[in-house]
Backbone as CSV, one residue per row, in Angstrom:
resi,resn,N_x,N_y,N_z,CA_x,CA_y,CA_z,C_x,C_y,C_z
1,UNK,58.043,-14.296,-20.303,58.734,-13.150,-20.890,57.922,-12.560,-22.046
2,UNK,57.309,-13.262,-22.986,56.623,-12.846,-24.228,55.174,-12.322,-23.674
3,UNK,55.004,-12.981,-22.716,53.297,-12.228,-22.146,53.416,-10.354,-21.460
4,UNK,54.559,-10.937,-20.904,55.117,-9.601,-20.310,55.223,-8.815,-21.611
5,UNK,55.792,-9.027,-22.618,56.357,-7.705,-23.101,54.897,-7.475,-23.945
6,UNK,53.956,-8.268,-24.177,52.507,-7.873,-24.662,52.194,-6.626,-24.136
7,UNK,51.827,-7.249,-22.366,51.508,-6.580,-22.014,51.720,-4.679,-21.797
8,UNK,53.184,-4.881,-22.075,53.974,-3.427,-21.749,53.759,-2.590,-22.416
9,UNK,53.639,-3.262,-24.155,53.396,-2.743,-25.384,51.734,-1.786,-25.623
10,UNK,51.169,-3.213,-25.314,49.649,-2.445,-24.752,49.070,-1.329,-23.689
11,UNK,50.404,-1.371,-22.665,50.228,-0.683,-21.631,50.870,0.842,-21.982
12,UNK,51.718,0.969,-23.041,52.279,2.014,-23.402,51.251,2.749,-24.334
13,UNK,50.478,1.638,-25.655,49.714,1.806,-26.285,48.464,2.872,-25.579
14,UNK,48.131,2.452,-24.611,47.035,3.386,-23.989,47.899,4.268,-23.158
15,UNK,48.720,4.370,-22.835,49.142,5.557,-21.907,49.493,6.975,-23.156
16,UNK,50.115,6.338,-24.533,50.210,7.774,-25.347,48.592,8.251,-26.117
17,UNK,47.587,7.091,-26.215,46.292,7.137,-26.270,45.832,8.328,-25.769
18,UNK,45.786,7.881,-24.389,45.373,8.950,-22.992,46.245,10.170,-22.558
19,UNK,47.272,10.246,-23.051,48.394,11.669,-23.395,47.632,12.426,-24.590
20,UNK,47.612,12.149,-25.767,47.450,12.444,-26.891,45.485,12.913,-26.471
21,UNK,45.301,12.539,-26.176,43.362,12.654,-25.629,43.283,14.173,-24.640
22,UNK,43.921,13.922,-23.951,43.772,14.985,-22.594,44.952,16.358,-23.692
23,UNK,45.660,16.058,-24.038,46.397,17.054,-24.845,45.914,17.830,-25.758
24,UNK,45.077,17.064,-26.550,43.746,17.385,-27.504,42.489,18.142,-26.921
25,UNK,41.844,18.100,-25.667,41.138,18.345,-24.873,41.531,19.603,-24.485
26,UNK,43.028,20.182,-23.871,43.946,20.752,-23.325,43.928,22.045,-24.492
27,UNK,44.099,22.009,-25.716,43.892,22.691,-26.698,43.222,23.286,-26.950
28,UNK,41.835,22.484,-27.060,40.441,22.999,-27.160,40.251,23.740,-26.053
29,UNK,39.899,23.608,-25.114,40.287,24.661,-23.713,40.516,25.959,-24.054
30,UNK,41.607,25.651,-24.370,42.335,27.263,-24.596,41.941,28.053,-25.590
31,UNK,41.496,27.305,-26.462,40.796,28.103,-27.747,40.012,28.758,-27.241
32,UNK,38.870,28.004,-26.874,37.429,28.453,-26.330,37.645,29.420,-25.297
33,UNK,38.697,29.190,-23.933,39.159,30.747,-23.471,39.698,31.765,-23.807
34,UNK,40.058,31.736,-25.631,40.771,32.963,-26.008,39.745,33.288,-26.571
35,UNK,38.497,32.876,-27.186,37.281,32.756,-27.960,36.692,33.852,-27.055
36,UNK,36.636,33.373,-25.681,35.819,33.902,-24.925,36.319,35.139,-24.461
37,UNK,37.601,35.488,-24.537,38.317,36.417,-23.485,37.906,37.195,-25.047
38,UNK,38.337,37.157,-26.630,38.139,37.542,-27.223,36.674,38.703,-27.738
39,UNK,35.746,37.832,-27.216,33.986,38.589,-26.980,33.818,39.097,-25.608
40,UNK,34.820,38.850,-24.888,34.615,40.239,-23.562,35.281,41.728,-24.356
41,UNK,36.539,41.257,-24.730,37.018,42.509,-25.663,36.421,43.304,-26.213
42,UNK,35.571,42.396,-27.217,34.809,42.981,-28.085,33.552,43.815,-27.524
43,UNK,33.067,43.174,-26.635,32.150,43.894,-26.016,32.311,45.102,-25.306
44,UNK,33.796,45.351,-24.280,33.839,45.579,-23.443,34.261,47.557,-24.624
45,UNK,35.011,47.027,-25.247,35.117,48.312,-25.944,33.795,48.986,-26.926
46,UNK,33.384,47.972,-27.383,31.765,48.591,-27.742,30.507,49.262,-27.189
47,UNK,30.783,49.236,-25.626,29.872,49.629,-24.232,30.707,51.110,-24.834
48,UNK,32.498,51.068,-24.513,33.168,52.140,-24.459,32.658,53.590,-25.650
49,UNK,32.864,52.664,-27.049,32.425,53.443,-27.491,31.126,53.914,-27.672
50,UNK,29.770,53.248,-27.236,28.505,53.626,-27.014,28.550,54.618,-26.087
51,UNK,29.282,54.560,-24.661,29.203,55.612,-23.383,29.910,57.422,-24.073
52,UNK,30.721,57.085,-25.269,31.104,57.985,-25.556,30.009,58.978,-26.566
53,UNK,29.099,58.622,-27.121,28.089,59.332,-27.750,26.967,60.309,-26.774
54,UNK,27.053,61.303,-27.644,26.016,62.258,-27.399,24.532,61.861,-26.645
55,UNK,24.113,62.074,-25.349,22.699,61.765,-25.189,22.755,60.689,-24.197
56,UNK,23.820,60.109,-23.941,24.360,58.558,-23.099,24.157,59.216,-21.327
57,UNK,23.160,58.693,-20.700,23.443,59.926,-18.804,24.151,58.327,-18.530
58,UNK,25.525,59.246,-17.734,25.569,58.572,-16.455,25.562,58.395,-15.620
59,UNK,25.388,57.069,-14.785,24.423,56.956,-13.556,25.632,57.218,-12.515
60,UNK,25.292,57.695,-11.329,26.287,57.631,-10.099,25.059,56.809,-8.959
61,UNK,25.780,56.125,-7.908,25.117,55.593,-7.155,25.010,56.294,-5.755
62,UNK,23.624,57.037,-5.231,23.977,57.742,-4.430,24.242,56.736,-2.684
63,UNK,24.271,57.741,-2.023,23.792,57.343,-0.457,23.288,56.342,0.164
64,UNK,21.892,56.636,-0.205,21.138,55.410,-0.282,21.004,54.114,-1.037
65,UNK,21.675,54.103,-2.060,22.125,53.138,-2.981,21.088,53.052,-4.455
66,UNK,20.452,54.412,-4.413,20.128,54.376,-5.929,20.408,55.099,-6.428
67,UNK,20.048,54.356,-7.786,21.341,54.906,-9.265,20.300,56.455,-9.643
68,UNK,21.639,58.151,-9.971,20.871,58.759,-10.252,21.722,59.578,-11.338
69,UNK,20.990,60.606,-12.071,22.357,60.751,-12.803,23.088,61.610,-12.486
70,UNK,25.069,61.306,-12.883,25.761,62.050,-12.296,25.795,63.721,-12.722
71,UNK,26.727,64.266,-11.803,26.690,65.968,-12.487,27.675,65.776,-13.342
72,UNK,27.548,66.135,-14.432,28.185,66.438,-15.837,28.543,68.041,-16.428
């Protein structure tokens, strides 16, 4: 009976171990994908406002599949 309940104690011991680990892990994750989704943002509107300046051609892709610039 006393070996048993060692064991259970220990066996619980690493199971909130290994909860608490992967949960921690689980966190970090998500940071780093809001991190990341965060610098597509950033980028993605900084292209925006670059395409919006004076002097910027843009390309259309013709027929044949090369880039030429569009009519504006």
């Amino acid at each position: 009976m006393g070996i048993t309940l060692v064991y259970i104690v220990i066996g619980l011991i690493v199971f909130i171990g290994l909860r608490t680990i992967l949960r921690d892990w689980g966190k970090q994750f998500q940071a780093e994908d809001k991190e990341k989704a965060a610098r597509r943002q950033a980028q993605l509107e900084r292209n925006r406002r670059e395409a919006k300046k004076p002097g910027v051609v843009t390309l259309k892709r013709g027929d044949d599949g090369v880039y030429r610039p569009g009519d504006e």
